[in-house]
N, C-alpha and C positions, 0 to 999 in steps of 0.2 A: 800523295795520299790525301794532300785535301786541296780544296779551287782555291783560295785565297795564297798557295803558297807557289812560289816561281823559282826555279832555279835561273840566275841571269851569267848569261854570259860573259867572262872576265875581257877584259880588253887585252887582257898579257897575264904574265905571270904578275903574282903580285907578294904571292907569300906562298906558304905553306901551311896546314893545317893538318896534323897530326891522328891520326885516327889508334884505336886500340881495342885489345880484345880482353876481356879477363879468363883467366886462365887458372888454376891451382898452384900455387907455389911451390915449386920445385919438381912438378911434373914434365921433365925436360921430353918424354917422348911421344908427350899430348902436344908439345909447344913446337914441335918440330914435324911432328903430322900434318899441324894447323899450317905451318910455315911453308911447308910441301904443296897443299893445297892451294897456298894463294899462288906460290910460283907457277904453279901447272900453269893456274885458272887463268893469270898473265898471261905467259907464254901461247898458248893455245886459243886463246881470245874471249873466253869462258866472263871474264871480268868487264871486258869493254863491250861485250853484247848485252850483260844486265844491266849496266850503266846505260846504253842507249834506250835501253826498254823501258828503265825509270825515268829519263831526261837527264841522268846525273852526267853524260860526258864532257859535256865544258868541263867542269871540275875533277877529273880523271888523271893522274898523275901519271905522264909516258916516259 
């Protein structure tokens, strides 16, 4: 999103960094839609194709 900023290539694993979403408290069948979604969008490749689009796949968790 902007020229100064680079995503750089890790040499290995090095950590993990935790990502989240907010959600409403105690709406377990909005959290489980969301949760649905991201499985598909794994599964099916849906997640690692807009990671390539952005540059985000170095940092892509497999």
């Amino acid at each position: 999103m902007h020229d100064w900023a680079r995503v750089i290539d890790p040499p290995g694993r090095f950590g993990e960094t935790l990502y989240a979403y907010a959600l409403l408290q105690g709406d377990a069948a909005w959290v489980a839609a969301v949760d649905a979604f991201l499985d598909a969008a794994r599964a099916d490749g849906t997640l690692a194709r807009a990671a390539a689009r952005h540059g985000l796949t170095p940092i892509l968790l497999r």
